[in-house]
C-alpha distance (Angstrom), angle and dihedral (degrees) to the residues before:
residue distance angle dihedral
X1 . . .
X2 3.73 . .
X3 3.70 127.6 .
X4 3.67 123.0 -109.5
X5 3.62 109.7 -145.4
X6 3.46 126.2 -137.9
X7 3.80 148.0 179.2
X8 4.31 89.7 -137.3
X9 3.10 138.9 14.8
X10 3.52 111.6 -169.8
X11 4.40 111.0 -168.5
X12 4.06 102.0 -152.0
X13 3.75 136.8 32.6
X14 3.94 96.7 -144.3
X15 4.29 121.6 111.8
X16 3.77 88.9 -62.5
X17 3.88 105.6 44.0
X18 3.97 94.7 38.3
X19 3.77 90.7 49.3
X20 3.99 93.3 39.8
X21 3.98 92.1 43.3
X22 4.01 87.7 48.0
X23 3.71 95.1 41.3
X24 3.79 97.5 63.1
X25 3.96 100.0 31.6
X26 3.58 79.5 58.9
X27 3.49 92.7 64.9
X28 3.76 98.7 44.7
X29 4.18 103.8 -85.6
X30 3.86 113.4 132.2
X31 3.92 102.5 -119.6
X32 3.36 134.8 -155.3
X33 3.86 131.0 -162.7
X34 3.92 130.6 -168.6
X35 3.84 116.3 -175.7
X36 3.68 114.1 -173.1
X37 3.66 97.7 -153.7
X38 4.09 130.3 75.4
X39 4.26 89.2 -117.1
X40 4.17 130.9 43.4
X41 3.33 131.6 -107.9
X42 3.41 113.8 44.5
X43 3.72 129.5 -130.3
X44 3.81 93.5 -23.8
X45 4.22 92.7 60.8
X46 3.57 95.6 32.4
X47 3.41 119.9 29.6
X48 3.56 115.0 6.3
X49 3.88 133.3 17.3
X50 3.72 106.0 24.8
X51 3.57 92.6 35.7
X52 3.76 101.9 46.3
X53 3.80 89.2 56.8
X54 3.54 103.2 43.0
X55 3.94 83.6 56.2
X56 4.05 88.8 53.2
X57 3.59 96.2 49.2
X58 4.03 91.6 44.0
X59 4.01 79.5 47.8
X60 3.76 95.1 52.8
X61 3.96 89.8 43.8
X62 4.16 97.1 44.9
X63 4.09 84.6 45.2
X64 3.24 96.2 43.8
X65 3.75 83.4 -137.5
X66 4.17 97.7 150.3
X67 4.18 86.2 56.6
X68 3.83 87.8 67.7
X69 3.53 111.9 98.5
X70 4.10 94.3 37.3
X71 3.93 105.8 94.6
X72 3.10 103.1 -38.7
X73 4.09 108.2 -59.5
X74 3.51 111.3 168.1
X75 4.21 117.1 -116.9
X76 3.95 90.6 -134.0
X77 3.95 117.8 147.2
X78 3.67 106.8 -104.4
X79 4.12 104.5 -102.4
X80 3.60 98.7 -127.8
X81 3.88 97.7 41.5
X82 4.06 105.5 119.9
X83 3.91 128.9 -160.6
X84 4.23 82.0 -105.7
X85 3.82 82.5 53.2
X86 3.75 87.8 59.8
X87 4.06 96.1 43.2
X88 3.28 97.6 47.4
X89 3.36 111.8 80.5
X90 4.43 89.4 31.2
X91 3.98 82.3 68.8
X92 3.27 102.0 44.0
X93 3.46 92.4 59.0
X94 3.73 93.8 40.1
X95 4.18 85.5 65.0
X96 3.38 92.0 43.6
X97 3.82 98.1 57.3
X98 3.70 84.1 42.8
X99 3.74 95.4 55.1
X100 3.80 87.2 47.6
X101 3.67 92.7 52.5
X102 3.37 93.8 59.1
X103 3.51 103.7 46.2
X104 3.68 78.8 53.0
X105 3.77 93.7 67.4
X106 3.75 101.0 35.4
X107 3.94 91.9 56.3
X108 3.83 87.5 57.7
X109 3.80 91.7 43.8
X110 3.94 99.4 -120.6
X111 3.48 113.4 157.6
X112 3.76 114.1 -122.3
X113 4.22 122.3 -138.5
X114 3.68 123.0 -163.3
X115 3.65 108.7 -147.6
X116 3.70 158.2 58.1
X117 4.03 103.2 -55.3
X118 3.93 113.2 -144.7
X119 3.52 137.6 177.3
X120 3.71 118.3 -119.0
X121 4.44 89.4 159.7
X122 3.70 139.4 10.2
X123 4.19 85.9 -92.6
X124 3.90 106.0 21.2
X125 3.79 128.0 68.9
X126 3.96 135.1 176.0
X127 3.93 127.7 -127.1
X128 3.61 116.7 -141.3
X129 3.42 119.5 -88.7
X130 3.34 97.4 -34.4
X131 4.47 95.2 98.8
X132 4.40 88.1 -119.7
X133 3.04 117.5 140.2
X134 3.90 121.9 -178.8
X135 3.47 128.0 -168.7
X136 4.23 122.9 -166.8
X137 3.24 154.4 -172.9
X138 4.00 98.0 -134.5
X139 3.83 132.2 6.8
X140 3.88 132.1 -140.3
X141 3.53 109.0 -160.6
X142 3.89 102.8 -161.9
X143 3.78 100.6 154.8
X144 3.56 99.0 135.6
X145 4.10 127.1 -155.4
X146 3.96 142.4 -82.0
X147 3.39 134.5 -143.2
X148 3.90 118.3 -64.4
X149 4.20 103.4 -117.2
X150 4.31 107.3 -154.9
X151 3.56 130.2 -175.7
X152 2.51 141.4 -63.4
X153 4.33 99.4 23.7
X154 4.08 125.0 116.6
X155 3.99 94.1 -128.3
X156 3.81 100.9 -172.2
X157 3.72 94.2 40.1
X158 3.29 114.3 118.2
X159 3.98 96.6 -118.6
X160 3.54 93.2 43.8
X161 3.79 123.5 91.4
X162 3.94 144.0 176.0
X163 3.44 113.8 -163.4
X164 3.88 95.2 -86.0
X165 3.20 95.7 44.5
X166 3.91 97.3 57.7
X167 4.00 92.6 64.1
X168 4.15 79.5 72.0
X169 3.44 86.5 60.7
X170 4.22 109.6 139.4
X171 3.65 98.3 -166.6
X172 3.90 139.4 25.6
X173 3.96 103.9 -105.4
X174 3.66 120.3 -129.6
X175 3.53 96.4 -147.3
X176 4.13 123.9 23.5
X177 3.98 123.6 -173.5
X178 3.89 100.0 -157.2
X179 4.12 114.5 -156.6
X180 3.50 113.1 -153.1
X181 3.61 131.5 31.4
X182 3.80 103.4 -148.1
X183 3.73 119.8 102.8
X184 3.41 106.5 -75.1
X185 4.42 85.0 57.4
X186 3.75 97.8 43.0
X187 3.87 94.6 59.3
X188 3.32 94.4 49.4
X189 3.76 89.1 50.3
X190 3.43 95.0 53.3
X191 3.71 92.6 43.6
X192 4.06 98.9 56.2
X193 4.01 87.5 35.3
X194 3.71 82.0 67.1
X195 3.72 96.0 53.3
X196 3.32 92.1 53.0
X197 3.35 98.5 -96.8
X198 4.27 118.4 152.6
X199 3.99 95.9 -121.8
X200 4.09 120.0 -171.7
X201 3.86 104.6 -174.0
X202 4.24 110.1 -158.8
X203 3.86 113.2 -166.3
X204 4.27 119.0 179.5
X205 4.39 87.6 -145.6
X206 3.88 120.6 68.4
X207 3.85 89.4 -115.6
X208 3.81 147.0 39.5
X209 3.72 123.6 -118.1
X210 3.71 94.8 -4.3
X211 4.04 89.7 -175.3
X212 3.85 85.7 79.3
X213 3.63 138.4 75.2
X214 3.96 121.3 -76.4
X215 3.43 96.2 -128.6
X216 4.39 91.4 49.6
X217 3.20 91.6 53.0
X218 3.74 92.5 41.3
X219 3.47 91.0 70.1
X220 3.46 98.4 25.0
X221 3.98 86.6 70.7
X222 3.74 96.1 35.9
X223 4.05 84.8 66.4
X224 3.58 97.2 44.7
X225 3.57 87.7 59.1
X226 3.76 86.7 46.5
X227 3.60 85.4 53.6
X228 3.55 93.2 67.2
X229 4.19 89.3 -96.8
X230 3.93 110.5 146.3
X231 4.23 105.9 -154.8
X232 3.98 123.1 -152.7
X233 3.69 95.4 -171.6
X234 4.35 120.6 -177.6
X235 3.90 91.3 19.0
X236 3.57 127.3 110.7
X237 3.71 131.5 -163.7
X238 3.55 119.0 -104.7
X239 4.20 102.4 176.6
X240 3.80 141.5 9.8
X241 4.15 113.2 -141.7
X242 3.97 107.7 -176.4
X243 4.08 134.5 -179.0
X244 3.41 118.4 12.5
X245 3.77 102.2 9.2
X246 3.81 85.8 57.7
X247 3.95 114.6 82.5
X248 3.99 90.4 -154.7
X249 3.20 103.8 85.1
X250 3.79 122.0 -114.4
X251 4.08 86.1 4.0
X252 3.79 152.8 96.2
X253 3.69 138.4 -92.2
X254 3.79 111.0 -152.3
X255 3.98 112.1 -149.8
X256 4.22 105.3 -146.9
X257 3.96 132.7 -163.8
X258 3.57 89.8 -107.8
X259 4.05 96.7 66.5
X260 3.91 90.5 -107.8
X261 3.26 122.8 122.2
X262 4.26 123.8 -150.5
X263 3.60 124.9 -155.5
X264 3.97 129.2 -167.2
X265 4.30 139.2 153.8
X266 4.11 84.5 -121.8
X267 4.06 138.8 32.9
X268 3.45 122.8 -158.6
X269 3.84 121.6 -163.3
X270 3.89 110.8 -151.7
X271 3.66 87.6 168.6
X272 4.29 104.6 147.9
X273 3.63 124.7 -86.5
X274 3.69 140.5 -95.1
X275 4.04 132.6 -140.5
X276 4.11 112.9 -100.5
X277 4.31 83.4 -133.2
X278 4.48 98.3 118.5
X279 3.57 95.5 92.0
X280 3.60 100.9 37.4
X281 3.88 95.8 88.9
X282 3.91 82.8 -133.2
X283 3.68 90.7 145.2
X284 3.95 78.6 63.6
X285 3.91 93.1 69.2
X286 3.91 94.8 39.2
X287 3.80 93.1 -104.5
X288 3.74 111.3 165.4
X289 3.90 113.4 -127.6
X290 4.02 122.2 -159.6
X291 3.93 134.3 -156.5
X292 3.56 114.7 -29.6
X293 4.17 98.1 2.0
X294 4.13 90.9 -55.7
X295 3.68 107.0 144.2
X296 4.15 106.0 -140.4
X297 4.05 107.6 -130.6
X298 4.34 130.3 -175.1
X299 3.44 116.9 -110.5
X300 4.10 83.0 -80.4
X301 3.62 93.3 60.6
X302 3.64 94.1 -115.5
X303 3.65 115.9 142.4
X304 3.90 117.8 -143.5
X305 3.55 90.1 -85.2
X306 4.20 100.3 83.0
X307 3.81 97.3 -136.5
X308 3.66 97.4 40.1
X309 3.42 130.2 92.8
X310 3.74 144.5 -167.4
X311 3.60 138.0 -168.4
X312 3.87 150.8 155.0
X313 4.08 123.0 32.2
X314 4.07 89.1 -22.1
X315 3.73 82.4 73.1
X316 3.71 90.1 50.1
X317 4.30 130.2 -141.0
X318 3.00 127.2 64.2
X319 3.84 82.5 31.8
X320 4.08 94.4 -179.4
X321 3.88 125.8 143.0
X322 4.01 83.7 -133.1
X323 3.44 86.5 62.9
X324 3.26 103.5 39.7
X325 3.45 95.5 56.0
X326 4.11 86.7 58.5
X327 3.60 93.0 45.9
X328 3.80 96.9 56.9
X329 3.94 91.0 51.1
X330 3.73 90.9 43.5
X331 3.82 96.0 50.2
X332 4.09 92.9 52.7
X333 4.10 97.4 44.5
X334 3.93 75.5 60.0
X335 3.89 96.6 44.8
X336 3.28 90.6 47.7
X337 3.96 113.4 30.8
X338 3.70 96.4 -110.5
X339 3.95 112.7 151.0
X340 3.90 88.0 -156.1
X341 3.78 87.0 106.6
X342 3.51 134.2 3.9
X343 3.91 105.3 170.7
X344 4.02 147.7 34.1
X345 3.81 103.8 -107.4
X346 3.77 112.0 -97.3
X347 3.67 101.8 -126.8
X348 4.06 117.1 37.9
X349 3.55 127.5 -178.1
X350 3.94 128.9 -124.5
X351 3.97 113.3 -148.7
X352 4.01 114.2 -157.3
X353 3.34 110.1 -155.7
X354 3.49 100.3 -163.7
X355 4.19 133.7 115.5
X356 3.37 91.9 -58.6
X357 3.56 109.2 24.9
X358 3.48 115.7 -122.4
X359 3.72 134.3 -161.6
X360 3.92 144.9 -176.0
X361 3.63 151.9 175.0
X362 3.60 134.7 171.5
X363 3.22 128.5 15.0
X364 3.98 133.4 -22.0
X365 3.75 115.7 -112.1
X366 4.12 80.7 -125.1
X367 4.05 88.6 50.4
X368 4.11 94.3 54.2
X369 3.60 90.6 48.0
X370 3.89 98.0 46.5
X371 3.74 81.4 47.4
X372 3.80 95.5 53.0
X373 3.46 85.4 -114.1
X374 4.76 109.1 155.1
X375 3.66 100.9 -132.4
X376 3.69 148.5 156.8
X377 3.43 140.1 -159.8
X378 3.95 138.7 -129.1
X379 3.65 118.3 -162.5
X380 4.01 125.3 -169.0
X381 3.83 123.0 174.5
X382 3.59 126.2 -149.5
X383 3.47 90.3 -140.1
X384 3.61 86.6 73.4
X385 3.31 99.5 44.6
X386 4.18 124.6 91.0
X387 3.88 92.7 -130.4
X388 3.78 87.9 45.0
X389 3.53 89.9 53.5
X390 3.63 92.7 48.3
X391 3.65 96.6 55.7
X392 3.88 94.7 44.1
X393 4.18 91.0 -117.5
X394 3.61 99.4 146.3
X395 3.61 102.7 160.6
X396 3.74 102.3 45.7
X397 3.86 125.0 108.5
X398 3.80 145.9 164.2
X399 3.50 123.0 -128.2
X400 4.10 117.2 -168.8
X401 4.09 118.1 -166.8
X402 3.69 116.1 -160.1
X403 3.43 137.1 178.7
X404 3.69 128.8 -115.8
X405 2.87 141.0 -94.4
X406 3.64 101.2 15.1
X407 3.66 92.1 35.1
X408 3.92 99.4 -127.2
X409 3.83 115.1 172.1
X410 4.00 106.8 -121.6
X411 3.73 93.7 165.9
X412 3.75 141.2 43.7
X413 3.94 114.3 -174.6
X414 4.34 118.1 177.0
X415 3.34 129.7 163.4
X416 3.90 117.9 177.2
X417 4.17 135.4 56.6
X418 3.59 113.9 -10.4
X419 3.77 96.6 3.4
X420 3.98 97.0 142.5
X421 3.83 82.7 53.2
X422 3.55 103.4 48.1
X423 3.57 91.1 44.5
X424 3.32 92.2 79.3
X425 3.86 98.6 75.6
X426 3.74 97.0 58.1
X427 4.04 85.0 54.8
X428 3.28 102.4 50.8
X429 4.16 87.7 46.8
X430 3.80 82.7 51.6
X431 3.76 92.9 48.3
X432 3.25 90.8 52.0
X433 3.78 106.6 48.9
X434 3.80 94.9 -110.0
X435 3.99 137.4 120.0
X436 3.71 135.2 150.2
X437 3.44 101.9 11.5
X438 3.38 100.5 51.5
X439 3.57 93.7 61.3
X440 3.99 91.9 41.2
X441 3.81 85.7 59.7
X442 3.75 100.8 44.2
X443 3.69 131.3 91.9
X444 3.44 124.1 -142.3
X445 3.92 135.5 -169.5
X446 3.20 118.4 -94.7
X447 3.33 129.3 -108.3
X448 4.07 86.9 28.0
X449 4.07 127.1 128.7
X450 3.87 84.2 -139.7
X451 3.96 81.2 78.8
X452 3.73 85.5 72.4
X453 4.09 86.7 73.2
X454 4.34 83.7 69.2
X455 3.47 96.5 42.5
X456 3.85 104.5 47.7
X457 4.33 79.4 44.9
X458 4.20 81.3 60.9
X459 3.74 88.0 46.3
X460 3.71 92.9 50.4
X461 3.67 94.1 43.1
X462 4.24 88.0 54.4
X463 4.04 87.6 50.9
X464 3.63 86.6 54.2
X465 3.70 97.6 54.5
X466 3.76 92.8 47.3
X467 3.69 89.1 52.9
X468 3.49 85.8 52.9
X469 3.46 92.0 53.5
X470 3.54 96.7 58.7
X471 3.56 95.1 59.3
């Protein structure tokens, strides 16, 4: 069959390849898109982001988990509430984001490919089945990742789960082993601890989420365990025993380092990701591939092949939608000369979707210091704010670092209601260069948890002039 020729063609219709495809058709390129699977969007609409946290919220509604710190209302899973209960909503919005995706991509004219893109040249690749073959200019490779499978787990059996797997779940488990304590693990503890669910969390490092602050995740764990989570923390697992040897029924016994020994109905593996690059024939064009099928990029998201570029989780850390989303836009101005944007924002921020939320961006008090960095640090705590009150959110807080002596804010830490929202105030302060004054100056509504920005600013301010006393 003869080649279509095209200015882009973008492989993947997740953050990066939407975003990428859209960026550049924008600007007059004729784009081209091939999706392997049957529905757009990738991991992020399917499997993973929008997904995962429709599931918590439907959690937190079903539980009645938010209603438990306002007189006394018990957090008890509603009695009628069904596993359909808790999928319903999740796929509702999984076809809606699809159906906005591709609107998306019709009203900038890209052409749309069902199909399994390869390689067969440096500019021409093959879809599928399907007899296309499209031949380009420049490449986005936006095909994202998939769960990491280690020894020695079952996949396939039907009490065995990586995390996109577990959204196919038929039933609500009454006991879940989660492996892995990084993000992707600790929402999914939090969400199934909600339900009811028994949930043992094992994690190989000391901590969870190192990359935020000590005191978030502080409290951050200290409600999980409130939650009803159970943490093995510094232990790996050595073997899996299954069936008869295990006393839950129909479940597994995990063997760990330590000599204990875990038992649960369900096992989640949250064990990392890996790049979706083995069938791309990428090897064919000379494109260099990293750890775990990541493909390494510059700081334009080219790859080492001039003309191709990659971008979203196939490129690996920080592996967020947010980001993704930047990175595909970024990585075309660059393919194709278009000032638009020139550079990955400075300052991103990292939504937790856990039970609480939590949310950060910046840098970690523990980060400045290590750095040599002169800070302080403004607390406020919802508990002491009206609209904290309101909401029953007595453990929550915001905790501002800024530098001194100018007093810029260089980190934003919350954990509590509405964290991944209210985020967003202490990064666009950071963005812009600002910090204490800024929030001295502003006024915000009242009764609002956004007030919190002004008073952890006072409580920053009061550090500094007791660290100026001591001198």
């Amino acid at each position: 069959m003869k080649s279509t020729h095209y200015d882009l063609v973008v492989i993947g219709s997740g953050p990066a390849g939407e975003k990428g495809a859209a960026q550049a058709a924008y600007f007059g390129k004729r784009v081209a898109l091939v999706e392997r699977e049957a529905h757009l969007g990738g991991a992020a609409a399917n499997t993973g982001t929008l997904p995962s946290k429709t599931l918590r919220e439907t959690a937190l509604y079903l539980s009645g988990f938010r209603q438990r710190g306002l007189y006394g209302i018990e957090a008890n899973l509603r009695e009628r509430a069904t596993v359909q209960d808790f999928l319903r909503r999740e796929r509702a919005v999984k076809h809606t984001e699809r159906e906005r995706i591709a609107a998306n991509l019709h009203r900038h004219n890209i052409d749309l490919f069902t199909g399994a893109a390869t390689f067969t040249d440096s500019h021409t690749v093959t879809v599928g089945d399907t007899g296309a073959t499209l031949s380009a200019d420049t490449f986005l490779v936006a095909t994202g990742s998939r769960p990491f499978r280690p020894e020695p787990y079952p996949f396939g059996d039907e009490c065995v789960y990586d995390s996109d797997e577990i959204l196919s779940l038929e039933r609500i488990p009454e006991s879940l082993i989660v492996v892995g304590g990084g993000v992707i693990g600790c929402e999914y503890a939090c969400l199934f601890a909600a339900l009811g669910t028994q949930v043992t969390l094992i994690e190989t490092r000391p901590q969870l989420l190192a990359f935020l602050d000590d005191e978030i995740v502080a409290v951050l764990q200290e409600r999980m365990t409130q939650l009803g989570i159970r943490f093995v923390m510094g232990d790996t697992v050595t073997e899996l025993i299954a069936g008869e040897n295990c006393q839950t029924e129909g479940g597994y016994t995990l063997s760990l380092a330590s000599g204990a020994n875990v038992e649960a109905q369900t096992i989640l593996v949250a064990a990392g990701r890996i790049g979706n690059t083995d069938t791309l024939g990428l090897d064919t064009i000379g494109v260099t591939l990293g750890k775990r099928g990541q493909i390494p990029v510059d700081t334009r998201f080219c790859t080492n092949v001039p003309h191709v570029f990659a971008a979203g989780d196939v490129v690996g850390n920080p592996a967020l939608a947010s980001a993704a989303m930047e990175q595909g836009r970024l990585a075309m101005c660059h393919a194709f000369g278009i000032a638009y944007k020139q550079a990955m924002p400075t300052v991103l921020p990292y939504g937790i979707y856990t039970i609480p939320e939590a949310s950060a961006a910046g840098e970690t008090e523990e980060d400045a210091v290590a750095k040599g960095i002169p800070v302080v640090v403004g607390r406020a705590r919802f508990a002491e704010n009206a609209r904290g009150q309101i909401i029953g959110d007595e453990h929550g807080f915001l905790k501002l670092v800024f530098r001194v002596p100018d007093m810029t804010l260089i980190g934003c830490h919350i954990i509590g209601e509405q964290a991944s929202e209210l985020v967003h105030i202490g990064l666009t302060a950071m963005m812009a260069g600002q910090g204490a004054d800024l929030f001295l100056q502003t006024c915000y509504n009242y009764p609002t948890l956004s007030e919190t920005y002004k008073y952890a600013t006072y409580d920053a301010l009061g550090d500094l002039a007791r660290q100026k006393g001591k001198e």
